[in-house]
PADREN-275875 format. One record per residue: z, x, y of N, C-alpha, C in turn. Coordinates in nm, 2 decimals. Layout:
REM PADREN-275875
+--------+--------+---------+--------+---------+----------+--------+--------+---------+
:   n_up : n_east : n_north :  ca_up : ca_east : ca_north :   c_up : c_east : c_north :
+--------+--------+---------+--------+---------+----------+--------+--------+---------+
:      Z :      X :       Y :      Z :       X :        Y :      Z :      X :       Y :
...
+--------+--------+---------+--------+---------+----------+--------+--------+---------+
***
This chain:
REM PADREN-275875
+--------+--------+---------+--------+---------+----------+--------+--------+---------+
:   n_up : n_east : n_north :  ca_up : ca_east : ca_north :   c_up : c_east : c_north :
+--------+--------+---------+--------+---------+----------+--------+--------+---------+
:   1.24 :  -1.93 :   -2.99 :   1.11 :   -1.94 :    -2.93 :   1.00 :  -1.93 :   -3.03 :
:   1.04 :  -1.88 :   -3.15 :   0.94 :   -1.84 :    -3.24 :   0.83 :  -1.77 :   -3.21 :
:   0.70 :  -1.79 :   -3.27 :   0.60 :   -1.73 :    -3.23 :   0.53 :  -1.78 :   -3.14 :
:   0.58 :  -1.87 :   -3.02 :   0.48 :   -1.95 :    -2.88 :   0.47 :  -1.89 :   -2.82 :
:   0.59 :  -1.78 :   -2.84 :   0.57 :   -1.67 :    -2.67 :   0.61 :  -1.52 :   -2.77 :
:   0.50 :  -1.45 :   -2.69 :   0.48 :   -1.29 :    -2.75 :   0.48 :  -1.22 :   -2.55 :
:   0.55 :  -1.14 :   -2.60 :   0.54 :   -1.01 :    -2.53 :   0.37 :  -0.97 :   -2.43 :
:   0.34 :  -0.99 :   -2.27 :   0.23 :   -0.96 :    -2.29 :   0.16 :  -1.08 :   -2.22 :
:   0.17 :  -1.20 :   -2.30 :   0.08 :   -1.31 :    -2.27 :   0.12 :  -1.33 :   -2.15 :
:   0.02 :  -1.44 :   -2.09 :   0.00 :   -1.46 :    -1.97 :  -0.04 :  -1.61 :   -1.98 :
:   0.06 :  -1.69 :   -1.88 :   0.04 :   -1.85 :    -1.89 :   0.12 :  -1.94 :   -1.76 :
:   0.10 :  -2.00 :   -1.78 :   0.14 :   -2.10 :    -1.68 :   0.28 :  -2.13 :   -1.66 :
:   0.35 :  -2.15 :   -1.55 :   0.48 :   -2.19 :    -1.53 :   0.52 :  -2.29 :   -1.39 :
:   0.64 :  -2.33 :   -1.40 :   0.66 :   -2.38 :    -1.26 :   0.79 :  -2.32 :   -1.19 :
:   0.73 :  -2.31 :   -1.09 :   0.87 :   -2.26 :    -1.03 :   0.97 :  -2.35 :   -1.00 :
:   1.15 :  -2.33 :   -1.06 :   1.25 :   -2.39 :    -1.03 :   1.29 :  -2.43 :   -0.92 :
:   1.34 :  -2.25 :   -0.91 :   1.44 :   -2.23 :    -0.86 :   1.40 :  -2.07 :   -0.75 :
:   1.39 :  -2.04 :   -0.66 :   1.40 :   -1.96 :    -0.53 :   1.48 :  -1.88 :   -0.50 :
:   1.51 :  -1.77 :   -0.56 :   1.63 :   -1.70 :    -0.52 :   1.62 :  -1.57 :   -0.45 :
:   1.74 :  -1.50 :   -0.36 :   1.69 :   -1.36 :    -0.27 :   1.65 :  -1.27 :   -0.39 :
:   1.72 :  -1.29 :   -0.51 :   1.67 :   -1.17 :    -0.58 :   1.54 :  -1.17 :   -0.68 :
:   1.47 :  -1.33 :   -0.66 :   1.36 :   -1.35 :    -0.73 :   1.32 :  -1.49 :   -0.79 :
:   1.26 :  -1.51 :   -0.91 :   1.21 :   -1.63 :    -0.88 :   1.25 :  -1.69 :   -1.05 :
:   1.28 :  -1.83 :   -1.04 :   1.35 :   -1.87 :    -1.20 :   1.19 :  -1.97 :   -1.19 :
:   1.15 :  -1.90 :   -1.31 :   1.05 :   -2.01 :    -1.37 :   1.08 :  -2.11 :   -1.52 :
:   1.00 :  -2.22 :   -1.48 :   1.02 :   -2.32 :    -1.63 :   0.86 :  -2.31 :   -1.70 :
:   0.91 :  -2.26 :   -1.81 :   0.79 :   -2.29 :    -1.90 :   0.76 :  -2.44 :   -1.98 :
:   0.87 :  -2.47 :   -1.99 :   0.89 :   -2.57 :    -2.05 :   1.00 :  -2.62 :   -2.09 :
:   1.05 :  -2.73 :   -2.14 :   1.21 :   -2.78 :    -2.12 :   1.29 :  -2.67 :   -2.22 :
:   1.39 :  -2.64 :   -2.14 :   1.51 :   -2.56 :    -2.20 :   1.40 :  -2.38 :   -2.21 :
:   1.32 :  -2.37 :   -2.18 :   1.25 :   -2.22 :    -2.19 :   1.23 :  -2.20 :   -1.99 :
:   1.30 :  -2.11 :   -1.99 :   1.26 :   -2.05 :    -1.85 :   1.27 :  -1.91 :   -1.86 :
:   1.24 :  -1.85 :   -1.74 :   1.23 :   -1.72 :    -1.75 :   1.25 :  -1.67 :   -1.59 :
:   1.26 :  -1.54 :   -1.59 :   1.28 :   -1.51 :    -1.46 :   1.18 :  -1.40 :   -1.35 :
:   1.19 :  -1.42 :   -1.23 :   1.08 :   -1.30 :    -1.22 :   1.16 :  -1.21 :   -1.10 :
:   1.20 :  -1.08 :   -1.10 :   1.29 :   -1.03 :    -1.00 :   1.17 :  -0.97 :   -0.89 :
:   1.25 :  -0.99 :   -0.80 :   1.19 :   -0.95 :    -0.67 :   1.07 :  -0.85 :   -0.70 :
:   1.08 :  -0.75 :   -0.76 :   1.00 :   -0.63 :    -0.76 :   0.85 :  -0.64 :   -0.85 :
:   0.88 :  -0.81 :   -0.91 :   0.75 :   -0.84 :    -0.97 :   0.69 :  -0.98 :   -0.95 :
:   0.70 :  -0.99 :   -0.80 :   0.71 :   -1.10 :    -0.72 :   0.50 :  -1.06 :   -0.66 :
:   0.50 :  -0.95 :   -0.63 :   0.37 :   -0.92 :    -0.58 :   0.35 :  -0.83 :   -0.56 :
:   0.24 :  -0.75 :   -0.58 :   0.15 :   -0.61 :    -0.56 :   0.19 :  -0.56 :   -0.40 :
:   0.24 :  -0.66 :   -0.32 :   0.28 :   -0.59 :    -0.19 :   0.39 :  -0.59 :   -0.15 :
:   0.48 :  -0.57 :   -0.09 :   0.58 :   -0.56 :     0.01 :   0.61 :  -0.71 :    0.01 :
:   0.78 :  -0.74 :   -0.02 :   0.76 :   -0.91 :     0.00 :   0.90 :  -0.91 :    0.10 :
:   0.90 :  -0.90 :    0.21 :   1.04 :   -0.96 :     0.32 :   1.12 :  -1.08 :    0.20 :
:   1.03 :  -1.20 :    0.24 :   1.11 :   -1.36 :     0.16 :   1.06 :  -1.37 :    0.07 :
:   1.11 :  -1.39 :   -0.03 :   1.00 :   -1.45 :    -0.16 :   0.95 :  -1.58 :   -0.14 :
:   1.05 :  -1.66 :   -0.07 :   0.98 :   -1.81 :    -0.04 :   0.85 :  -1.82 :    0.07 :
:   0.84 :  -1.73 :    0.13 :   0.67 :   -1.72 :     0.21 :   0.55 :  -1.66 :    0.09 :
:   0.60 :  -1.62 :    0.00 :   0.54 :   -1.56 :    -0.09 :   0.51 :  -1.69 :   -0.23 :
:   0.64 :  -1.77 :   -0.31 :   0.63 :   -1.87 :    -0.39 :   0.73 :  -1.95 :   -0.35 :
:   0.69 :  -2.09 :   -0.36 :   0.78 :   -2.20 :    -0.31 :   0.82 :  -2.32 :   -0.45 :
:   0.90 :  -2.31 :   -0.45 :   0.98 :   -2.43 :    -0.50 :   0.88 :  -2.53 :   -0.55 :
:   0.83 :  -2.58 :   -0.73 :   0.76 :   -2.69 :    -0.77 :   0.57 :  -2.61 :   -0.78 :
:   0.53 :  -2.47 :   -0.73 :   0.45 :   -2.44 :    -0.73 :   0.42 :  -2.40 :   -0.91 :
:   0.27 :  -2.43 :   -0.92 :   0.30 :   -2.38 :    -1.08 :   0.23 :  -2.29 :   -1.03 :
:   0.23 :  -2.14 :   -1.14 :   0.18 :   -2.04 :    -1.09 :   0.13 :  -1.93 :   -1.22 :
:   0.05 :  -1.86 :   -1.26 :   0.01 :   -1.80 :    -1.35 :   0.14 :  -1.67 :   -1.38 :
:   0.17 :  -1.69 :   -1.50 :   0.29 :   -1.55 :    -1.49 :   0.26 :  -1.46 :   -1.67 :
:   0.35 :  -1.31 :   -1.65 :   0.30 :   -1.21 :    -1.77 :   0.45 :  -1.22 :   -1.82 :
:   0.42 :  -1.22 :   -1.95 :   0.54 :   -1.26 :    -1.99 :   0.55 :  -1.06 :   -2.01 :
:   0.71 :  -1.03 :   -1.99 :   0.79 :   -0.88 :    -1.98 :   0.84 :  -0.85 :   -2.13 :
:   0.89 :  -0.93 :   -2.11 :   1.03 :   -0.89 :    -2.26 :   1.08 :  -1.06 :   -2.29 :
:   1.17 :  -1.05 :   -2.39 :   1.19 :   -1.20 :    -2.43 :   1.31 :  -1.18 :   -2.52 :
:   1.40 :  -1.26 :   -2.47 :   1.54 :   -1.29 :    -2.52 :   1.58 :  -1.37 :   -2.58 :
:   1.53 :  -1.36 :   -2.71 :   1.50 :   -1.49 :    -2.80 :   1.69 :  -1.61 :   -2.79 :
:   1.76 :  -1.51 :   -2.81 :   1.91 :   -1.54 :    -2.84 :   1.96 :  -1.65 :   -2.76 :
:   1.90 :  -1.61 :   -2.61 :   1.92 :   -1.69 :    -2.44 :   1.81 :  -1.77 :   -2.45 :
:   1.74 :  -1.77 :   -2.46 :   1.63 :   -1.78 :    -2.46 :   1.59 :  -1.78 :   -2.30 :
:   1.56 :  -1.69 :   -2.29 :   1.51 :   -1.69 :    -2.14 :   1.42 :  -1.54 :   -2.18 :
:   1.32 :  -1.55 :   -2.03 :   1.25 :   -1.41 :    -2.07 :   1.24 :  -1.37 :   -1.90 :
:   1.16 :  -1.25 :   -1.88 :   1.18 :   -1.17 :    -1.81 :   0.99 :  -1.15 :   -1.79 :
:   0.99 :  -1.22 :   -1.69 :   0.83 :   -1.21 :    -1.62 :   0.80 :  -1.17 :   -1.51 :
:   0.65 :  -1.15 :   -1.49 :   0.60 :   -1.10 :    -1.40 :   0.52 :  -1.21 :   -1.31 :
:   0.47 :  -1.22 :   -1.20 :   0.39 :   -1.27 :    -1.09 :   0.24 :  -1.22 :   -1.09 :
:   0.28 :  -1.08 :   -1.06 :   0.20 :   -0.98 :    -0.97 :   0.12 :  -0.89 :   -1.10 :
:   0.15 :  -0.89 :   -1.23 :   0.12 :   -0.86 :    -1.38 :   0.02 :  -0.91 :   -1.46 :
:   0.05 :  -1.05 :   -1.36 :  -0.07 :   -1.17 :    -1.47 :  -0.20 :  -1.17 :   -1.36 :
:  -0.20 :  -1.06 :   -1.27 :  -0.34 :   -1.01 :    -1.21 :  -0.37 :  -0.87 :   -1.20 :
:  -0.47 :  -0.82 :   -1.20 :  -0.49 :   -0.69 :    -1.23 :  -0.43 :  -0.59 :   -1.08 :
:  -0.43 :  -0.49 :   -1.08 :  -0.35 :   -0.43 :    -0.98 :  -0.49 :  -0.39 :   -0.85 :
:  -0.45 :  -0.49 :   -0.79 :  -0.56 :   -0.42 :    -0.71 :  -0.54 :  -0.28 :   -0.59 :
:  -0.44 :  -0.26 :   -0.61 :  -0.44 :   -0.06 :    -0.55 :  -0.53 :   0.01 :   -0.64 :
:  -0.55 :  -0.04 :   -0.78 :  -0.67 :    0.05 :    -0.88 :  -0.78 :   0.06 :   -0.80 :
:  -0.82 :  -0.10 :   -0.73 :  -0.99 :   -0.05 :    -0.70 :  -0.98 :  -0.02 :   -0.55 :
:  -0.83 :   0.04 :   -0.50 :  -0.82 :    0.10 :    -0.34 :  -0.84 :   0.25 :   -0.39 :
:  -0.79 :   0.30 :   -0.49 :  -0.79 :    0.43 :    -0.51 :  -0.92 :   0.49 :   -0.55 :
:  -1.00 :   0.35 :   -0.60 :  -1.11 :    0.45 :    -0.63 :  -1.23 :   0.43 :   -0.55 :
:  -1.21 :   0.28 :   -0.48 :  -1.33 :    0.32 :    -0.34 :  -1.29 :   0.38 :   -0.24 :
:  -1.15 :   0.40 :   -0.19 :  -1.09 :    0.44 :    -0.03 :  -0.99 :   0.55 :   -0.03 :
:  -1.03 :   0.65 :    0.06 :  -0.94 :    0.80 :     0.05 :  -0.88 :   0.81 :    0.20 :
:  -0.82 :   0.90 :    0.21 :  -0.75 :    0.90 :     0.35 :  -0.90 :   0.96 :    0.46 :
:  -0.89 :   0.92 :    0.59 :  -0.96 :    0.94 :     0.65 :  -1.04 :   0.84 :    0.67 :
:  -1.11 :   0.76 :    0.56 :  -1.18 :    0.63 :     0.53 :  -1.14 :   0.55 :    0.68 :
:  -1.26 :   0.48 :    0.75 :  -1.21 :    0.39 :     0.84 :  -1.19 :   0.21 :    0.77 :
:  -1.09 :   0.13 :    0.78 :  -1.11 :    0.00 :     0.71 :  -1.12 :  -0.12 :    0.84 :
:  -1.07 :  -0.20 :    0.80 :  -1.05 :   -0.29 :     0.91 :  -0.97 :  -0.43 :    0.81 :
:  -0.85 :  -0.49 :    0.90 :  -0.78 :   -0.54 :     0.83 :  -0.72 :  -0.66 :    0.96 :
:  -0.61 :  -0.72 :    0.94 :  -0.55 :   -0.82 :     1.04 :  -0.42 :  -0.79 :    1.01 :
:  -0.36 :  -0.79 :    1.10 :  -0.18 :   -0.77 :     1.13 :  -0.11 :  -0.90 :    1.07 :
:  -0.01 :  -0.88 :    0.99 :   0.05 :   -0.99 :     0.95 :   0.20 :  -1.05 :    1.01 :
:   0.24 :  -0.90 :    1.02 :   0.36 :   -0.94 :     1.03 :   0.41 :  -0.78 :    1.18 :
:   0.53 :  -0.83 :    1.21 :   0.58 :   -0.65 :     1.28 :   0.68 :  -0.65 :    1.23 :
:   0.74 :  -0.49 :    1.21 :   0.86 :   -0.48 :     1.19 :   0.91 :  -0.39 :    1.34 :
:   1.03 :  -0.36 :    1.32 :   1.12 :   -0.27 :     1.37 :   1.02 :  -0.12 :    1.43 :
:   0.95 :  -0.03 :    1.33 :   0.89 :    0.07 :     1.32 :   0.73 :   0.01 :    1.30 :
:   0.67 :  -0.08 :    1.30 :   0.53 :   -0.06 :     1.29 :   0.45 :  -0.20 :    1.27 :
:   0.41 :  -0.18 :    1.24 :   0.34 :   -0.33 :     1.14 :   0.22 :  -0.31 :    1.00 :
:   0.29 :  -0.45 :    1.00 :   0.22 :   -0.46 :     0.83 :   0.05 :  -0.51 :    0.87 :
:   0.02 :  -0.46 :    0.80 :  -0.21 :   -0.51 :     0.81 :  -0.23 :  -0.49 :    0.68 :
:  -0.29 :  -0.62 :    0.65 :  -0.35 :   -0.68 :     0.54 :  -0.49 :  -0.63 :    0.59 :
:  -0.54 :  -0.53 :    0.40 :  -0.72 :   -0.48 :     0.45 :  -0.75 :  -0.58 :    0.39 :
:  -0.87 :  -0.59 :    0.52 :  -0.98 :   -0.70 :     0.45 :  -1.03 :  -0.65 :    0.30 :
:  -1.10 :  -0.72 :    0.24 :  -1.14 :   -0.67 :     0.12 :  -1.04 :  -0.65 :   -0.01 :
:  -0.93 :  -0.60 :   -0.06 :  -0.89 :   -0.57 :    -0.13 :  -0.79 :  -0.63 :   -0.11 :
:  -0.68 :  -0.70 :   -0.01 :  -0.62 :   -0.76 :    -0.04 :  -0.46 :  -0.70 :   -0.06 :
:  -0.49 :  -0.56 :    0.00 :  -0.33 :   -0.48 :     0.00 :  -0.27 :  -0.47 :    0.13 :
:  -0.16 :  -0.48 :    0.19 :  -0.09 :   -0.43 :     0.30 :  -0.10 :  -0.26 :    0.35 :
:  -0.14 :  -0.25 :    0.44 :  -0.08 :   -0.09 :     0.47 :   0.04 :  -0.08 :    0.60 :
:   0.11 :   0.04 :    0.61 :   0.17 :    0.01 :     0.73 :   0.10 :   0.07 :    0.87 :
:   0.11 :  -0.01 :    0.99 :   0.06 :    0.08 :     1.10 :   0.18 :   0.12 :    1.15 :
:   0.23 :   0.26 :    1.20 :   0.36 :    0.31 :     1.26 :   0.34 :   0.27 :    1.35 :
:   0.42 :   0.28 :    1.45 :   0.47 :    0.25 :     1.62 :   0.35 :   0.38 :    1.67 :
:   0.41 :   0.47 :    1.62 :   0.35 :    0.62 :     1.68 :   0.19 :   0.61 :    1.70 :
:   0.16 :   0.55 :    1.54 :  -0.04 :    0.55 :     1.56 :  -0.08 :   0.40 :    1.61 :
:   0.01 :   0.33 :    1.73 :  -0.11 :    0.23 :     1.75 :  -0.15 :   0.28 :    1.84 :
:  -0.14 :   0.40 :    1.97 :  -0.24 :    0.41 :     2.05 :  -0.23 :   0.54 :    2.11 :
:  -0.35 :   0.57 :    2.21 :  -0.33 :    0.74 :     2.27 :  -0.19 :   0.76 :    2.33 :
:  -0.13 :   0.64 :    2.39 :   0.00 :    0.63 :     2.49 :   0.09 :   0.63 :    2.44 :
:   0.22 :   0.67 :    2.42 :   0.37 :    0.67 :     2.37 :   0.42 :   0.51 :    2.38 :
:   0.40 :   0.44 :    2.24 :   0.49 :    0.29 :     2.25 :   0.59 :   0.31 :    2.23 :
:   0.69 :   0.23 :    2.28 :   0.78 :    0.22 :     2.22 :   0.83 :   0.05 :    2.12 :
:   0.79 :  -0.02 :    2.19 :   0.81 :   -0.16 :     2.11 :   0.67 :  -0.18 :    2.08 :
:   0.66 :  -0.21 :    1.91 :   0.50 :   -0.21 :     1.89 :   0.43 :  -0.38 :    1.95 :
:   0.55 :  -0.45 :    2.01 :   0.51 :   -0.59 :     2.05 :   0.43 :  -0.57 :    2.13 :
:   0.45 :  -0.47 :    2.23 :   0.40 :   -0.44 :     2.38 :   0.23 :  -0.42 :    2.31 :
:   0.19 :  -0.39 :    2.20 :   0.07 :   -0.31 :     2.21 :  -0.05 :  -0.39 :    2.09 :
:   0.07 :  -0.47 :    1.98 :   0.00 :   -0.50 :     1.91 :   0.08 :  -0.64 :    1.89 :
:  -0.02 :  -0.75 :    1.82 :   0.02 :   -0.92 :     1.80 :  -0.04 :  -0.97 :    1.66 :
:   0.07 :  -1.03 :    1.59 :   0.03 :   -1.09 :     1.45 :  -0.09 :  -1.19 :    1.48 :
:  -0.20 :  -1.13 :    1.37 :  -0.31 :   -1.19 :     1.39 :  -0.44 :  -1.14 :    1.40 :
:  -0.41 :  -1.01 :    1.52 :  -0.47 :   -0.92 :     1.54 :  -0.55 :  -0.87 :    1.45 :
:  -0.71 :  -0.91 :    1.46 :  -0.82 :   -0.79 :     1.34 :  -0.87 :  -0.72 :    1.40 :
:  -0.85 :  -0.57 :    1.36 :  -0.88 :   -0.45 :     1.40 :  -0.93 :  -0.37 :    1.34 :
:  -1.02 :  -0.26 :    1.37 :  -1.03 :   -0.14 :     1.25 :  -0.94 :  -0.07 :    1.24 :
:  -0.92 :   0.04 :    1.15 :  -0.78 :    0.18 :     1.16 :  -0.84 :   0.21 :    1.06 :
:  -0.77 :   0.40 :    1.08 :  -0.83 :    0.48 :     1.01 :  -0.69 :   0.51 :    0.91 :
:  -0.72 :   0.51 :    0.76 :  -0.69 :    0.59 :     0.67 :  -0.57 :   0.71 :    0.69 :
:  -0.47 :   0.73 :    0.74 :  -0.41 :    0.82 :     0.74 :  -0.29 :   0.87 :    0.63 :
:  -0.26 :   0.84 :    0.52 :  -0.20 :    0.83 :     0.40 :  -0.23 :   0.73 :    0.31 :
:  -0.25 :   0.74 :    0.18 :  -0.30 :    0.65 :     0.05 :  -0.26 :   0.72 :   -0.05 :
:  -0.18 :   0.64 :   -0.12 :  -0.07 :    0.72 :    -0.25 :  -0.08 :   0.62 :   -0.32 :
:  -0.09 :   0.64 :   -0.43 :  -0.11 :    0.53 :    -0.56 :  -0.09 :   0.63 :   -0.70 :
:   0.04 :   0.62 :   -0.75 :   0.05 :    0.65 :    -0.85 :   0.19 :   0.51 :   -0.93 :
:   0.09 :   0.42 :   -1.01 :   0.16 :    0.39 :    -1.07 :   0.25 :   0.39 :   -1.20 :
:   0.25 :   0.52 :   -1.28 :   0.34 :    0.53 :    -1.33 :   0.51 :   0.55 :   -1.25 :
:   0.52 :   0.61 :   -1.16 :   0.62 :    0.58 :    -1.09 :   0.67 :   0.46 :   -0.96 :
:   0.55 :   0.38 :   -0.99 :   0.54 :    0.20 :    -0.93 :   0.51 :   0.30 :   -0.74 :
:   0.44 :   0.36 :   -0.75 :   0.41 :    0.36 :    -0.61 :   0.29 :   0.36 :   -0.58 :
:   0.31 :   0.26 :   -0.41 :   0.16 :    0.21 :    -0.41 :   0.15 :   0.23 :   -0.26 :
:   0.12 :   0.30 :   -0.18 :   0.14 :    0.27 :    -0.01 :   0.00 :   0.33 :    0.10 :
:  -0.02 :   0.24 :    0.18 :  -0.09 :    0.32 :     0.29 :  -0.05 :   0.33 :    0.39 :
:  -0.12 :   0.42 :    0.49 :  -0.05 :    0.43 :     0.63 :  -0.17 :   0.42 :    0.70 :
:  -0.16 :   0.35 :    0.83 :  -0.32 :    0.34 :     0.89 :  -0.28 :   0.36 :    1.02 :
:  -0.39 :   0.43 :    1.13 :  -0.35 :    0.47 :     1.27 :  -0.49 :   0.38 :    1.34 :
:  -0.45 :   0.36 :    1.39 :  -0.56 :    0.33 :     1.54 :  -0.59 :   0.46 :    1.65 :
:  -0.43 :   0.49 :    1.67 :  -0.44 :    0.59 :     1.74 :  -0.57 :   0.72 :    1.69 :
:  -0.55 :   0.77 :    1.57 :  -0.64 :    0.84 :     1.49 :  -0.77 :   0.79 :    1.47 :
:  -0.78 :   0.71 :    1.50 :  -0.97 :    0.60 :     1.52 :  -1.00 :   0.65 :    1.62 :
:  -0.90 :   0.60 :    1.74 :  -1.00 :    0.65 :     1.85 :  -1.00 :   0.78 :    1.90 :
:  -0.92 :   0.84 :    1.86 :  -0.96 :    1.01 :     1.89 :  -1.09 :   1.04 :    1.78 :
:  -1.10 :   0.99 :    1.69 :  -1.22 :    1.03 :     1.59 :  -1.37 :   0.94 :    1.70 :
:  -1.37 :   0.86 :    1.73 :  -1.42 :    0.76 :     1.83 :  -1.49 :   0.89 :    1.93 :
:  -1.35 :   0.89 :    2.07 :  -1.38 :    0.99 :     2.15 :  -1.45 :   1.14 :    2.09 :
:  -1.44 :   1.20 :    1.98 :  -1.44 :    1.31 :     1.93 :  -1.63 :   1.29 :    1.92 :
:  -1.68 :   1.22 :    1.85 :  -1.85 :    1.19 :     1.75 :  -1.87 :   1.18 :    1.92 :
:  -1.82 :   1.06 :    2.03 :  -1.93 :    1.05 :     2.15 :  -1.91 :   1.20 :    2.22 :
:  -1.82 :   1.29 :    2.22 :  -1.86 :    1.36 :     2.30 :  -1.96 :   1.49 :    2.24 :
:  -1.90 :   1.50 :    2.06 :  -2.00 :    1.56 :     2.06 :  -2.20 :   1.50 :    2.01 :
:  -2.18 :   1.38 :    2.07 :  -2.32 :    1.30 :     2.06 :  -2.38 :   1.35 :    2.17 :
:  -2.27 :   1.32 :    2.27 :  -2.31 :    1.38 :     2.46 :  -2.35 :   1.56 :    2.43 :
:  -2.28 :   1.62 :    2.39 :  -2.36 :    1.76 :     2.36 :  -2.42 :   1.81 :    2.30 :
:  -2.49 :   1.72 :    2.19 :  -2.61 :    1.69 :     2.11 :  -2.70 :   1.66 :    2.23 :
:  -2.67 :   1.58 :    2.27 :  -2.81 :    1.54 :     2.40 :  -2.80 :   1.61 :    2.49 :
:  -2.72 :   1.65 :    2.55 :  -2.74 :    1.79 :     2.62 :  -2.80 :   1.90 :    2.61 :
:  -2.79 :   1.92 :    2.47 :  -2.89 :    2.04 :     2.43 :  -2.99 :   2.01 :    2.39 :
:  -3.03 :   1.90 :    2.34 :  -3.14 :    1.85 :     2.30 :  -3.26 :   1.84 :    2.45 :
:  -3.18 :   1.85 :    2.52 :  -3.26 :    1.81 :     2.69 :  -3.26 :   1.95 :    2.73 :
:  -3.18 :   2.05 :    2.67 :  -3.14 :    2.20 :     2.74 :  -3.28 :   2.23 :    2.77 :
:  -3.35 :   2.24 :    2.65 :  -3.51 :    2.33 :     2.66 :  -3.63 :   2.23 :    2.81 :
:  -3.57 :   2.07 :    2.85 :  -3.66 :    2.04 :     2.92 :  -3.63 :   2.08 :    3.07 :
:  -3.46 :   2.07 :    3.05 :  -3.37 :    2.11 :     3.19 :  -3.43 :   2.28 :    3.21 :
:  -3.48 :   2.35 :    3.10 :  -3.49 :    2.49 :     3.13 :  -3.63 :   2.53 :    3.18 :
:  -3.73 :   2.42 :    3.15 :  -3.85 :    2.42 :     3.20 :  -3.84 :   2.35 :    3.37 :
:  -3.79 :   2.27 :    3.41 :  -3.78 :    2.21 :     3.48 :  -3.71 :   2.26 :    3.57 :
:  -3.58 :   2.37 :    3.54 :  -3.52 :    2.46 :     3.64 :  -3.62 :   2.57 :    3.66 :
:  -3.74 :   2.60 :    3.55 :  -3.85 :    2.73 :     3.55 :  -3.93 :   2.68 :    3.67 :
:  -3.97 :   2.56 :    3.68 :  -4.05 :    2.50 :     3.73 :  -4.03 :   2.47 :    3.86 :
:  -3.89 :   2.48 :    3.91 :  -3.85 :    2.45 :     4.02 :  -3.85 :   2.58 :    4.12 :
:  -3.79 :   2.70 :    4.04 :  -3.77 :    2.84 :     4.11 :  -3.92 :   2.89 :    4.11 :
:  -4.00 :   2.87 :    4.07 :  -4.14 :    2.88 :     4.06 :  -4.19 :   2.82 :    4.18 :
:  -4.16 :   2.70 :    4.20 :  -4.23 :    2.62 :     4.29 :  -4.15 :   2.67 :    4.44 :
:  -4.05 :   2.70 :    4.46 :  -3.97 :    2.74 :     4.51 :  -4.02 :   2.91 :    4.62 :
:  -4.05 :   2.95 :    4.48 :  -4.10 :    3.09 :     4.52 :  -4.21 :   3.07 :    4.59 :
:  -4.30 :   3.01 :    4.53 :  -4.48 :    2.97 :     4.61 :  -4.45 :   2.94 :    4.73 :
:  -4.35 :   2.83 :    4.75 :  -4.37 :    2.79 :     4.90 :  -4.31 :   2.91 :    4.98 :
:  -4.21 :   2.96 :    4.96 :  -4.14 :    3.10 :     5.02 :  -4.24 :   3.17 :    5.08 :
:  -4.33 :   3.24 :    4.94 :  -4.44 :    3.30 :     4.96 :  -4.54 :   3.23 :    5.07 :
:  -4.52 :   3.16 :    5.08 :  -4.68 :    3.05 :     5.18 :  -4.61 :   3.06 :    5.31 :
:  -4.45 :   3.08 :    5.28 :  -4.39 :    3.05 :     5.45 :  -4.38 :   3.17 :    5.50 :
:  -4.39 :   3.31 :    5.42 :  -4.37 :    3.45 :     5.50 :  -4.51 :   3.48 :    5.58 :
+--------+--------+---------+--------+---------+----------+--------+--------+---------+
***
């Protein structure tokens, strides 16, 4: 391959070939390279083929390079910057986001946040005050909703990148601000309710007094 491909670069390819364990790219006649599943995309990938299809050309990082085979070992998700970086540093747990349901699984569903462009999971348990059991019953791919923040872990030296997001935990934070809004205004009215109860037992008294 000589010196056309270095370690690092980042360039264009087409995709061959489609496979469960990843994707065979051509750089050019007799130079391909491969991309295994795990550097397919910054998110969670079920198929690779919903993710890259067959004839797509696509931007890729070159890994390592086997001059001998000549084949090399690339990335997808490498030849773009990682965007969990700018999740970790604008959004913490607790944070409310708002995102669209992509997909369901077995245990929860997958939501794509708006903005950043990462999946988090919603469990079964946080889509609502009620006990689900099949998250079909409660939630539908497609679905854009807010949810709150309830786990965000990003540490990539050990390639881990994950969120967890509740609904359920929205709206108890929800119910929680109105009621203590309603007891804000309650006491905020206490001092007129206390004049107005003064004002009553007062007035109260006079007529008493007028009727003895």
């Amino acid at each position: 391959m000589g010196d056309k491909y270095k370690e690092g670069d980042i360039l264009k390819a087409k995709t061959a070939k489609v496979l469960p364990t990843g994707v065979i790219l051509e750089l050019e006649e007799y130079v391909s390279g491969f991309v295994p599943v795990s550097e397919v995309s910054w998110n969670f990938v079920d198929r690779i083929e919903d993710v890259v299809k067959e004839g797509d050309e696509i931007e890729v990082k070159i890994l390592s390079i086997d001059s001998v085979n000549r084949r090399m070992r690339l990335s997808i998700k490498q030849a773009y910057s990682d965007p969990w970086e700018k999740v970790s540093a604008e959004l913490s747990v607790g944070d409310h986001v708002t995102g669209t349901v992509t997909r369901l699984t077995k245990s929860g569903a997958i939501v794509l946040i708006d903005s950043y462009g990462v999946e988090a999971f919603l469990p079964v348990s946080q889509v609502s005050l009620e006990r689900t059991e099949n998250i079909e019953d409660s939630v539908q791919v497609g679905r854009h909703d807010q949810f709150k923040i309830i786990r965000l872990v990003y540490d990539p030296d050990n390639d881990t990148r994950n969120m967890v997001v509740s609904i359920r935990q929205l709206i108890k934070d929800k119910e929680a601000a109105e009621t203590d809004k309603a007891l804000k205004d309650l006491n905020g009215n206490g001092s007129v309710n206390s004049n107005s109860l003064g004002e009553m037992i007062k007035n109260q008294l006079e007529e008493e007094g007028e009727s003895l």
